[in-house]
PAKOL-887097 format. One record per residue: residue number from 1; residue in one letter; chain; x, y, z of N, C-alpha, C in turn. Coordinates in Angstrom, 2 decimals, m for minus. Atoms other than C-alpha are relative to their C-alpha. Example, Ala and Ser with C-alpha at 12.3 -4.5 7.8 and 13.67 -1.06 7.14 Angstrom:
<rs>
  resi  resn  chain     n_px     n_py     n_pz    ca_px    ca_py    ca_pz     c_px     c_py     c_pz
     1     A      A     0.89    m1.19     0.00    12.30    m4.50     7.80     0.90     1.20     0.00
     2     S      A    m0.82    m1.19    m0.06    13.67    m1.06     7.14    m0.77     1.09     0.73
</rs>
This chain:
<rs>
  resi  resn  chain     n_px     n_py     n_pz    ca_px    ca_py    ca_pz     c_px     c_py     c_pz
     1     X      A     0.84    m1.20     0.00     0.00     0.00     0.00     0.88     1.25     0.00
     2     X      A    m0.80    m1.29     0.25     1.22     3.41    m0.88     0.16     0.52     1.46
     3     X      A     0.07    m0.73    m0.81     2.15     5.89     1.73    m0.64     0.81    m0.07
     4     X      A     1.03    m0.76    m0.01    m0.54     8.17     2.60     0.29     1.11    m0.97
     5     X      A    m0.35    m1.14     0.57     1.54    11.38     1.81     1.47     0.18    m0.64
     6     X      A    m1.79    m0.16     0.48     5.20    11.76    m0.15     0.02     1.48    m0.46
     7     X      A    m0.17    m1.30     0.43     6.69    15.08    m0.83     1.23    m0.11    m0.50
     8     X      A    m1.26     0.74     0.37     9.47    14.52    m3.12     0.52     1.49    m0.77
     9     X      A    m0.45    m0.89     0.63    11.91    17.87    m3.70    m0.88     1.21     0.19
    10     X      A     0.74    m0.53    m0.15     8.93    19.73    m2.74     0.28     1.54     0.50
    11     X      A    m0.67    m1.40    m0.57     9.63    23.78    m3.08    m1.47     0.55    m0.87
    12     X      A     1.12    m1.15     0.29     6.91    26.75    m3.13     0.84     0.94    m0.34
    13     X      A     0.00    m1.29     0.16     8.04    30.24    m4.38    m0.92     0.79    m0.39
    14     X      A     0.88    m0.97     0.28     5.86    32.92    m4.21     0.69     1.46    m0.90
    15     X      A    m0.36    m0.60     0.61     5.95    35.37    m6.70     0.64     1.58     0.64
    16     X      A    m0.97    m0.61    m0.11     7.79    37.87    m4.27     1.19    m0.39     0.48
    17     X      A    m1.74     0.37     0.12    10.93    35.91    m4.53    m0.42    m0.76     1.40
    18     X      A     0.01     0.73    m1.84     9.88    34.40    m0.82    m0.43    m1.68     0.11
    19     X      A     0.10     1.31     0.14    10.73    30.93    m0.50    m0.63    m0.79     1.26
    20     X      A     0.74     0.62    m1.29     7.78    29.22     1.88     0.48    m1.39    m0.18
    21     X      A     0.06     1.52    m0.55     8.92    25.18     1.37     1.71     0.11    m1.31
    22     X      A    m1.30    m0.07     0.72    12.68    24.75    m0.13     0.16    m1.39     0.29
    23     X      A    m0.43     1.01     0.18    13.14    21.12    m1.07    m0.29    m1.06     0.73
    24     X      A     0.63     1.23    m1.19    11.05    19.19     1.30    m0.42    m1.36    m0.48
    25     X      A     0.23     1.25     0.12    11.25    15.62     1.27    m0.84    m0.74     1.45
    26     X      A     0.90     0.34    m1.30     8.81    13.84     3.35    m1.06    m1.18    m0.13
    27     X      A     1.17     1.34     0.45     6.86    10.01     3.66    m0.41    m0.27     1.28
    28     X      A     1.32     0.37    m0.63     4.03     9.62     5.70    m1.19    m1.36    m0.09
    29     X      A     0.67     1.24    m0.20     2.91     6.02     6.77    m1.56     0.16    m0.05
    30     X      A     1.30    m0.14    m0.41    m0.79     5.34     7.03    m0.31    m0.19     1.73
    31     X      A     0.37     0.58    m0.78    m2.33     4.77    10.58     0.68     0.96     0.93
    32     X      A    m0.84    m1.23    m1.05    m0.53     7.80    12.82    m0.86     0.91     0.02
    33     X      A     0.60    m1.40    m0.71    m1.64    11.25    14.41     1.58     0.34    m0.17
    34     X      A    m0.86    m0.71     0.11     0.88    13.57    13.08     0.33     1.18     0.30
    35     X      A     0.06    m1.37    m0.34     1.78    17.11    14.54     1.00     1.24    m0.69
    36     X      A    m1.04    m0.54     0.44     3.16    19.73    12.21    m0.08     1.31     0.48
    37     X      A    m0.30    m0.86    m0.36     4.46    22.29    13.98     1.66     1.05    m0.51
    38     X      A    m1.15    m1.12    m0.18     6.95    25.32    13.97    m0.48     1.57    m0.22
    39     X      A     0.67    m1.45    m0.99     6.51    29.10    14.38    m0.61     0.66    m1.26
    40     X      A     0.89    m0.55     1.43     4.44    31.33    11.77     1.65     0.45    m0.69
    41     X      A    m0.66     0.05     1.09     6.00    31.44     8.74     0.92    m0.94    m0.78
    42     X      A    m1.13     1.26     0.18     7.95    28.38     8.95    m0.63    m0.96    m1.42
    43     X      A     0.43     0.80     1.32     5.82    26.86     5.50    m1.20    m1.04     0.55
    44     X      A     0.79     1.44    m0.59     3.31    24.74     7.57    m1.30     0.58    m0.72
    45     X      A     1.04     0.43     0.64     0.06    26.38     5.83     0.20    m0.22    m1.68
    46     X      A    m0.30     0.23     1.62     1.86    26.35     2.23    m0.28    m1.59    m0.37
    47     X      A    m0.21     1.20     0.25     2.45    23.02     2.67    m1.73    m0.29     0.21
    48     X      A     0.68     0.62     0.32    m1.36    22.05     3.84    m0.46     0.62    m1.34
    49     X      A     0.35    m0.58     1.18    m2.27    23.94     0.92     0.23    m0.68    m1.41
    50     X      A    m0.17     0.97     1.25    m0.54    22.00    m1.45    m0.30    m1.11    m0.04
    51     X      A     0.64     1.22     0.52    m1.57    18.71    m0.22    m1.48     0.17    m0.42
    52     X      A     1.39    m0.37     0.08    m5.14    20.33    m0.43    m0.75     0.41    m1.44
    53     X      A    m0.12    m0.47     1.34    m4.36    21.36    m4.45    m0.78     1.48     0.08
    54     X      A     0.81    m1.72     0.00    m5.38    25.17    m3.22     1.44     0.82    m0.87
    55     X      A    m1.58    m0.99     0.69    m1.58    26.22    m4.75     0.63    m1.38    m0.73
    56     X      A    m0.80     0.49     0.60     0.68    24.51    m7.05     1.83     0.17     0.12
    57     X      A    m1.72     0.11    m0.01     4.31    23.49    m6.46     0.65     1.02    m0.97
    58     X      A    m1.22    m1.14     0.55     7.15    25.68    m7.76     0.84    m1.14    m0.63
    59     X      A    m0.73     1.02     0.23     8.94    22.56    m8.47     0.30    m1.48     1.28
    60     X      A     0.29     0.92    m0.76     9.01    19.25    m6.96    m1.38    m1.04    m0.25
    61     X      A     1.33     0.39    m0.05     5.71    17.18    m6.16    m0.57    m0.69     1.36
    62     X      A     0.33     0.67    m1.35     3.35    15.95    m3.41    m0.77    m1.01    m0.62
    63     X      A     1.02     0.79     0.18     1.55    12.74    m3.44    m0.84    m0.17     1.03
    64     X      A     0.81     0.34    m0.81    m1.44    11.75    m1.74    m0.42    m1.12    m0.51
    65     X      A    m0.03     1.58     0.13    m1.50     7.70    m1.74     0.17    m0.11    m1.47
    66     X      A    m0.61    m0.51     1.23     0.75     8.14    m4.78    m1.05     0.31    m1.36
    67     X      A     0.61    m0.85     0.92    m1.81    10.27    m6.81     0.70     1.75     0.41
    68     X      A     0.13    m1.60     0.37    m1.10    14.27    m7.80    m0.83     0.65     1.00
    69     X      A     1.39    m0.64    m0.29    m3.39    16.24    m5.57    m1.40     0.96    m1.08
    70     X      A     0.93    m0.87     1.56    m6.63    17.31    m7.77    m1.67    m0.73     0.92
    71     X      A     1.45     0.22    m0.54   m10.18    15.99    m7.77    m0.47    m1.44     0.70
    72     X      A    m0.36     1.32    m0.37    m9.50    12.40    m6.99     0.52     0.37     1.18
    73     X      A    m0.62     0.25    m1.15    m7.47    12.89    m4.14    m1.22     0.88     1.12
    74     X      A     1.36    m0.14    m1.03   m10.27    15.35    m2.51    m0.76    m0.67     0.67
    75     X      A     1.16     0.76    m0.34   m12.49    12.25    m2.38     0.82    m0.83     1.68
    76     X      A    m1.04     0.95    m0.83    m9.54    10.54     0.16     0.48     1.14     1.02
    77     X      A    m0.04    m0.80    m1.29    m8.60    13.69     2.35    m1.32     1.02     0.27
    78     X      A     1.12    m1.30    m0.99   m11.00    15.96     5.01     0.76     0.86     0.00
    79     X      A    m0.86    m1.15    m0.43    m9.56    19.13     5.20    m0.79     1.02     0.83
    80     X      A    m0.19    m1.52    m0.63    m9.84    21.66     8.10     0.36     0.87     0.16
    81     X      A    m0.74    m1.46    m0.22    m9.01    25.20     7.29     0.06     0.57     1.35
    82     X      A    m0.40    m0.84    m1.73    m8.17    27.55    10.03    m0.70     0.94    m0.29
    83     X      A     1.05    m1.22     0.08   m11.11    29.85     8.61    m1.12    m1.08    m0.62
    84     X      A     0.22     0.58     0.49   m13.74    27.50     8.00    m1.45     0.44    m0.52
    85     X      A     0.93    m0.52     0.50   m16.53    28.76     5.49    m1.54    m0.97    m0.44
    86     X      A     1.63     0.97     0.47   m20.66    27.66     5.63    m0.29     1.53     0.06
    87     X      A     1.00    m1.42    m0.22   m23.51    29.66     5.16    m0.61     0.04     1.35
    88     X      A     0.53    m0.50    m1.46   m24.54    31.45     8.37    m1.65    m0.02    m0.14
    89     X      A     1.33     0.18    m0.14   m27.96    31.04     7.34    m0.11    m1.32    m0.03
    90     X      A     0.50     1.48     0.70   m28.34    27.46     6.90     0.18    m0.64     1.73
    91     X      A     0.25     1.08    m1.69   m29.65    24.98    10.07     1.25    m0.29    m0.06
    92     X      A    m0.84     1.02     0.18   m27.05    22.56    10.87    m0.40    m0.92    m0.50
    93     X      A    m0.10     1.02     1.12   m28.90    20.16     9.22     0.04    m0.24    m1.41
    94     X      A    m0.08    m1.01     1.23   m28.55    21.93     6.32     1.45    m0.21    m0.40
    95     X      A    m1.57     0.26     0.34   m24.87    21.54     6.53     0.49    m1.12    m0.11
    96     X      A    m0.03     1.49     0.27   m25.07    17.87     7.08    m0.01    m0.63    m1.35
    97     X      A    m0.06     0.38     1.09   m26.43    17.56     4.12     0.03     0.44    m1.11
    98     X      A    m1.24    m0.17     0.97   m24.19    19.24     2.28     1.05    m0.64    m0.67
    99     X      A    m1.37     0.89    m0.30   m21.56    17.60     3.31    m0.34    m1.72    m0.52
   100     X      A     0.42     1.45     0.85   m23.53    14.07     2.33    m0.18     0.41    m1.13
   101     X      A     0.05     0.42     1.38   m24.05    15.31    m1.02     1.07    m0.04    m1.16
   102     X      A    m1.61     0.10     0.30   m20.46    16.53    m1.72     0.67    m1.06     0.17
   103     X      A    m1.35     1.23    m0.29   m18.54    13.49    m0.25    m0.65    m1.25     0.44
   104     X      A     0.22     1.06    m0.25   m19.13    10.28    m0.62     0.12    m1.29     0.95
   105     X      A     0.05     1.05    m0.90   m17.97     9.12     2.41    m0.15     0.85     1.25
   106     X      A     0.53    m0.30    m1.36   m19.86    11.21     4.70    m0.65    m0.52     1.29
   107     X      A     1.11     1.37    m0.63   m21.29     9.16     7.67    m0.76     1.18     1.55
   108     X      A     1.16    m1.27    m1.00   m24.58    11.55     9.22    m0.30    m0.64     0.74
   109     X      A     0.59     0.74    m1.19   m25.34     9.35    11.47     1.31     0.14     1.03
   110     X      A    m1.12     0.01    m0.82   m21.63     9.65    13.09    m0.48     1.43     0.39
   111     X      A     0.01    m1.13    m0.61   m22.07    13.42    12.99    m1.19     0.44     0.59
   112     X      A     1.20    m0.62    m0.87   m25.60    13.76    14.27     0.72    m0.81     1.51
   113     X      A    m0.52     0.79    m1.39   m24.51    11.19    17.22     0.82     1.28     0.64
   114     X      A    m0.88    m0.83    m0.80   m21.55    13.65    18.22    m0.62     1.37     0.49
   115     X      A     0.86    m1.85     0.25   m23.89    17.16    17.31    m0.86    m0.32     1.99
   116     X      A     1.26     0.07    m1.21   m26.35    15.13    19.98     0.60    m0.51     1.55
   117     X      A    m0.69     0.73    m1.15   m23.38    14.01    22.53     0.24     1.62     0.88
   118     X      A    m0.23    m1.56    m0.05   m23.14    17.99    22.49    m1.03     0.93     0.72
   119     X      A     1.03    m0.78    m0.46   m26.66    18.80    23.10     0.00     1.35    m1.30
   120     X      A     0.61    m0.73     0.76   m26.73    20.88    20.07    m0.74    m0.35    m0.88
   121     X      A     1.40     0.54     0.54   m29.94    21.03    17.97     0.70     0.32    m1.28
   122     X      A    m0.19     0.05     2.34   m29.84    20.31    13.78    m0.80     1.41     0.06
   123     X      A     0.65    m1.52     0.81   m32.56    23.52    13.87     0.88     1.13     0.11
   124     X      A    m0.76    m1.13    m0.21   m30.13    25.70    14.90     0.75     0.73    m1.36
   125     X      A    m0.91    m1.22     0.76   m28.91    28.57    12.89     1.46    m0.32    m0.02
   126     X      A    m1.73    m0.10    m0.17   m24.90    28.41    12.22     0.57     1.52     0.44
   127     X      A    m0.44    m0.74    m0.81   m24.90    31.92    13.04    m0.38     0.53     1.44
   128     X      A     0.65     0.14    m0.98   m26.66    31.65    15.97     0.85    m0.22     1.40
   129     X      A    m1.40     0.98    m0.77   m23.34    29.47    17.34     0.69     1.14     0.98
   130     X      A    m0.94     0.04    m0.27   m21.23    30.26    19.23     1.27    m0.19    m0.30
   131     X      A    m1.39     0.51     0.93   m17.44    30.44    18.28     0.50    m1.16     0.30
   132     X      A    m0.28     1.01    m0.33   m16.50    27.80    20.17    m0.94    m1.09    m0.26
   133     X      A     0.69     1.23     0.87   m19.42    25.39    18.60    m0.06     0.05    m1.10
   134     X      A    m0.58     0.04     1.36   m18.73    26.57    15.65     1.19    m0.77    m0.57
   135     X      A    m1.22     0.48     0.09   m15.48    25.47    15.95    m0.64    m1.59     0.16
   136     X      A     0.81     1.38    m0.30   m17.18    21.88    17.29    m0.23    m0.26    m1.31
   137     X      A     1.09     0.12     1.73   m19.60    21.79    13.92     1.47    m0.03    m1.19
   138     X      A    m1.13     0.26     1.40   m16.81    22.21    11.56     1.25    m1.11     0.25
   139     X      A    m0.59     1.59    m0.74   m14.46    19.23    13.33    m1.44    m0.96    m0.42
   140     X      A     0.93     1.19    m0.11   m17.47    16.78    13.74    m0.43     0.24    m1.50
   141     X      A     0.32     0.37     1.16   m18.16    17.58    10.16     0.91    m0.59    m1.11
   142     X      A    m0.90     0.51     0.49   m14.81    17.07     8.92     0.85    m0.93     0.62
   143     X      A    m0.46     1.11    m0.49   m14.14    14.39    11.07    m1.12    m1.64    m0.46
   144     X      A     0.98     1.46     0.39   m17.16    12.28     9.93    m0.24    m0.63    m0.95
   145     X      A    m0.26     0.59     1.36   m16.00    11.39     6.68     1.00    m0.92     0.49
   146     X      A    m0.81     1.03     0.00   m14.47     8.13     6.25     1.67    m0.26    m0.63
   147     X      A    m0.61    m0.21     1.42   m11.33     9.60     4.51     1.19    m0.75     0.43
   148     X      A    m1.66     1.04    m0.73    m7.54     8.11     4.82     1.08     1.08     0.26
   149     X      A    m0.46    m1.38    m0.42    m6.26    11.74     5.08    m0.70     1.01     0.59
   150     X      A     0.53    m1.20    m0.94    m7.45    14.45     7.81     1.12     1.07     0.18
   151     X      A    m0.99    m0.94     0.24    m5.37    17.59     7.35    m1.13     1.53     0.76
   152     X      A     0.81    m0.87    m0.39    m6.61    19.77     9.96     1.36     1.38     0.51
   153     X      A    m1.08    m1.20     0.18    m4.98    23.39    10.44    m0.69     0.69     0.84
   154     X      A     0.26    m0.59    m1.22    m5.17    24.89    13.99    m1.11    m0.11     0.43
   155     X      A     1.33     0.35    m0.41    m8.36    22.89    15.17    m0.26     0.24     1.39
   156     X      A     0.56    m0.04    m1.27    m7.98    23.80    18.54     0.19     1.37     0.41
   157     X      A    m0.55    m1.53     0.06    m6.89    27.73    18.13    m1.23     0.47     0.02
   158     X      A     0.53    m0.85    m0.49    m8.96    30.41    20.02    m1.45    m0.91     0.36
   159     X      A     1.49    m0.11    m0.46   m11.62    28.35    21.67     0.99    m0.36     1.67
   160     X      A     0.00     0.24    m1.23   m11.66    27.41    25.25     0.47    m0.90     0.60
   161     X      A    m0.72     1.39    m0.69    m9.85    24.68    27.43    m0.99    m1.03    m0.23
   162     X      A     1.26     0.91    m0.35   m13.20    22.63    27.95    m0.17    m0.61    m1.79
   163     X      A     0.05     0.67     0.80   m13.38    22.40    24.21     0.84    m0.41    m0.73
   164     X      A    m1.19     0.96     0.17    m9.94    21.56    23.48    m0.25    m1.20     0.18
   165     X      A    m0.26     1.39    m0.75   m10.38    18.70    25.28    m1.21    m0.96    m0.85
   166     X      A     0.85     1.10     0.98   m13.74    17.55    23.30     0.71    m0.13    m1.69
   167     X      A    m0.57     0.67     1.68   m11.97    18.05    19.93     1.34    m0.78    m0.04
   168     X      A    m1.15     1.04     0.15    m8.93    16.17    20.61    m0.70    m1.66     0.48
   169     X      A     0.57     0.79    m0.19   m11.22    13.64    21.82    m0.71    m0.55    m1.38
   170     X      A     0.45     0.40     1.17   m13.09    13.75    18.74     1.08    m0.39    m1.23
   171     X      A    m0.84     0.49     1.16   m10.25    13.08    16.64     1.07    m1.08     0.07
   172     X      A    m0.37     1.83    m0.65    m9.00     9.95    18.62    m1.50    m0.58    m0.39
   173     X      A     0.95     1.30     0.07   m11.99     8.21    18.52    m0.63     0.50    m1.39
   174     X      A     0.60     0.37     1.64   m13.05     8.99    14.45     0.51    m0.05    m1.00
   175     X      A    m1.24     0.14     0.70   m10.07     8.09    12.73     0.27    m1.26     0.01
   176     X      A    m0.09     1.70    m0.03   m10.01     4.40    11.33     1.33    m0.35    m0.10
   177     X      A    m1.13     0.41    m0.29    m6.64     2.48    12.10     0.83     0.47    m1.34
   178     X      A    m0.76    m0.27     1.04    m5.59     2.94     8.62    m0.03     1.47    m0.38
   179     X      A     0.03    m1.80     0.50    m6.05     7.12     8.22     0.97     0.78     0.64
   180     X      A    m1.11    m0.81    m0.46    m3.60     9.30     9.11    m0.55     1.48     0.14
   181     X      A     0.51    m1.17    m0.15    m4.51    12.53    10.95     1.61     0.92    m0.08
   182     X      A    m0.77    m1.45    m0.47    m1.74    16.02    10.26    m0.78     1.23     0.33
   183     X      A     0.11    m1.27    m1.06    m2.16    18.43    12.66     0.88     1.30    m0.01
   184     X      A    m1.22    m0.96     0.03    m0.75    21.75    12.32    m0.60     0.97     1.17
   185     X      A     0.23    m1.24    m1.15    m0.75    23.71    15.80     1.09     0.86     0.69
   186     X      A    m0.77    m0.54    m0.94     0.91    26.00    17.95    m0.25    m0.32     1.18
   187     X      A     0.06     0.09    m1.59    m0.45    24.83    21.08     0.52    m1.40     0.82
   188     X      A    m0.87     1.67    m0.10     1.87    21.72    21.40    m0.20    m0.55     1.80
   189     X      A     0.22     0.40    m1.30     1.29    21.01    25.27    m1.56    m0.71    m0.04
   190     X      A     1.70     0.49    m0.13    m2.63    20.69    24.57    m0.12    m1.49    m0.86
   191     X      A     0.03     1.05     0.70    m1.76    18.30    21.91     0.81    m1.21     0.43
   192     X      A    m0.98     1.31    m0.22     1.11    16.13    22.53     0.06    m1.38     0.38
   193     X      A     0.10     1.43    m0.46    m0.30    13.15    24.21    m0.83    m0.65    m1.03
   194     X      A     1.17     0.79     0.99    m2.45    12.55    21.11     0.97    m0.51    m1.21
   195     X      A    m0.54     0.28     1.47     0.54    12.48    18.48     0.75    m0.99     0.20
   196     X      A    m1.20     0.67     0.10     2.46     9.71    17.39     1.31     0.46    m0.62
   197     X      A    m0.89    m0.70     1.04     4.74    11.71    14.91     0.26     1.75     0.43
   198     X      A     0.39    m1.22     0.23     5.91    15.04    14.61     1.07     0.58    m1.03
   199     X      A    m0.84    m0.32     0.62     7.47    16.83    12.32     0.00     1.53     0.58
   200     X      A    m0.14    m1.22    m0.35     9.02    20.16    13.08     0.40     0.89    m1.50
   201     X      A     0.09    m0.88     0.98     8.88    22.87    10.34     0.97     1.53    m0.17
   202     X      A    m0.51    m0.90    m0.39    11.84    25.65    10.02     0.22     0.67    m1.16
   203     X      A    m1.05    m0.46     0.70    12.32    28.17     7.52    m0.08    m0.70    m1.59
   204     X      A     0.26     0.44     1.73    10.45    26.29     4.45     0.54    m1.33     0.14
   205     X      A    m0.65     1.38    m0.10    12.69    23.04     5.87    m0.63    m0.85     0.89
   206     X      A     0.08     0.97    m0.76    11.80    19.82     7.69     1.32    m0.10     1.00
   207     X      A    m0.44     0.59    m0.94    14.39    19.64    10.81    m0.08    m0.57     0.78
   208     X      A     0.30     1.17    m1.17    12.71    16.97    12.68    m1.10    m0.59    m0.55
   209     X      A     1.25     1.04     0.02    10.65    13.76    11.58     0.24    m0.90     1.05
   210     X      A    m0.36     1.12    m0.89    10.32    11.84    14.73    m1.03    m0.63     0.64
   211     X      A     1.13     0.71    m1.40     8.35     9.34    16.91    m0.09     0.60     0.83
   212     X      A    m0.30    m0.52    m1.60     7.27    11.04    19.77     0.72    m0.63     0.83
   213     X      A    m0.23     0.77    m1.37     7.85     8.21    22.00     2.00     0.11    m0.37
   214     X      A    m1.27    m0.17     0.17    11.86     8.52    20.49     0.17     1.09     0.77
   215     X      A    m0.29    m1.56    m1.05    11.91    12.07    21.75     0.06    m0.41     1.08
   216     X      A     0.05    m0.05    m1.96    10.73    11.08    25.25     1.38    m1.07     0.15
   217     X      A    m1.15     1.12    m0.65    13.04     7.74    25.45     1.61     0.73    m0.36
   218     X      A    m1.28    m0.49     0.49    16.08     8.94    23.43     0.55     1.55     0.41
   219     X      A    m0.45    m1.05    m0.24    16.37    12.32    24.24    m0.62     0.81     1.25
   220     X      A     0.29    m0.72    m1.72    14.60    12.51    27.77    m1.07     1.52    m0.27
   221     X      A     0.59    m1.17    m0.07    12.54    15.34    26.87    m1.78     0.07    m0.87
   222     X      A     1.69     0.07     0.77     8.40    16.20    25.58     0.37     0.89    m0.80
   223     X      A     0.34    m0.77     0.82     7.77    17.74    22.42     0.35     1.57     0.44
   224     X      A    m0.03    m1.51    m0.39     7.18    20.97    23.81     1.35     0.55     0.18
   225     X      A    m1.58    m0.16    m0.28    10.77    21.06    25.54     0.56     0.44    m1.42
   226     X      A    m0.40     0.56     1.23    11.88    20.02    22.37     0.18     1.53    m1.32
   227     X      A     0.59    m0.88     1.02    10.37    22.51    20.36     0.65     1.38     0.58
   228     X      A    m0.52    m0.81    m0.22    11.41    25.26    22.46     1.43     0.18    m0.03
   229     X      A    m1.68     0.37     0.31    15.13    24.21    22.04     0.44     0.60    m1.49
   230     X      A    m0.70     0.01     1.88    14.95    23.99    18.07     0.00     1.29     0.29
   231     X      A     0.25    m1.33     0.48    13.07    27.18    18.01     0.42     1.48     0.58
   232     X      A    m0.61    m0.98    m1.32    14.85    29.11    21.42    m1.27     1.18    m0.30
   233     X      A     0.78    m0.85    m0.62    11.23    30.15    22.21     0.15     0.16     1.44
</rs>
């Protein structure tokens, strides 16, 4: 079976000369919780971007379970932006079944279950929400596809402790053995006990693909530590 994700030579330039990903090589097993971190600007949303086919390589290429990213590979990753756009008029069940008519491997019965583990109602307005169930609603919707890639981008940024804790929950328990979740956050303490992987992001470069559990045994130290070392935050 392919590897979920390959990035082979993989460089962005933006047309003011500013190099966001310089030669990134990178293979991504199936069946992990991955955390890509490093500090703004370091290339971490270029990169979901390109596995997401929202930008095109400069040179290089990414695969997603060795296909191109395009319309095919959509059907195989969820993607969570870090601005995530519905209509503010529309119920939530309205958005449900959206989302079932777009993707074929939506499963509404997973996301009503979670909507109703929540206590929030399908009549409800989306702008009605709250930011922090907003934030909820757009996870449980892009977590309830059956896909083999979840590429979520700061899913736990600006809500509240209490719901940190339900969306890292939600993304352990709806992630089948074989899918591979990347995570791109800054809040590496909130996360860390959920990742198996992480890669650290510097400067457009990869300086760290590692097992967590290596970090802790081999080098005595958590992520976080870790991170504050590379980056002398």
């Amino acid at each position: 079976m392919n590897p979920i994700l390959e990035c082979i030579g993989l460089t962005k330039v933006y047309s003011s000369n500013h190099i966001a990903l310089n030669n990134v090589n990178l293979t991504l097993e199936r069946g992990q919780i991955v955390g890509l971190l490093g500090p703004n600007g370091s290339g971490k949303t270029t990169l979901i971007k390109l596995v997401n086919d929202i930008l095109s390589p400069s040179s290089g290429s990414v695969l997603i379970g060795g296909q191109i990213p395009g319309a095919e590979t959509k059907g195989i990753v969820s993607y969570l932006p870090d601005r995530f756009s519905l209509n503010d008029s529309w119920q939530i069940s309205q958005a449900l079944t959206y989302f079932e008519d777009f993707y074929e491997d939506f499963q509404r019965d997973r996301a009503i279950h979670m909507l109703e583990d929540l206590n929030i109602d399908l009549k409800a307005r989306i702008k009605s929400l709250s930011k922090g169930t907003k934030e909820k609603l757009h996870l449980i919707l892009t977590m309830s596809r059956n896909a083999q890639l979840y590429v979520l981008d700061e899913p736990i940024g600006g809500v509240d402790p209490a719901a940190r804790d339900y969306i890292l929950k939600t993304i352990i328990g709806n992630y089948n053995e074989n899918a591979t979740v990347l995570l791109s956050t800054h809040l590496i303490q909130d996360v860390e006990n959920i990742l198996d992987r992480v890669l650290f992001l510097k400067a457009g470069q990869i300086v760290l693909n590692s097992a967590v559990d290596d970090i802790r045994t081999q080098q005595g130290k958590s992520v976080d530590s870790l991170f504050r070392e590379v980056f002398k935050c």
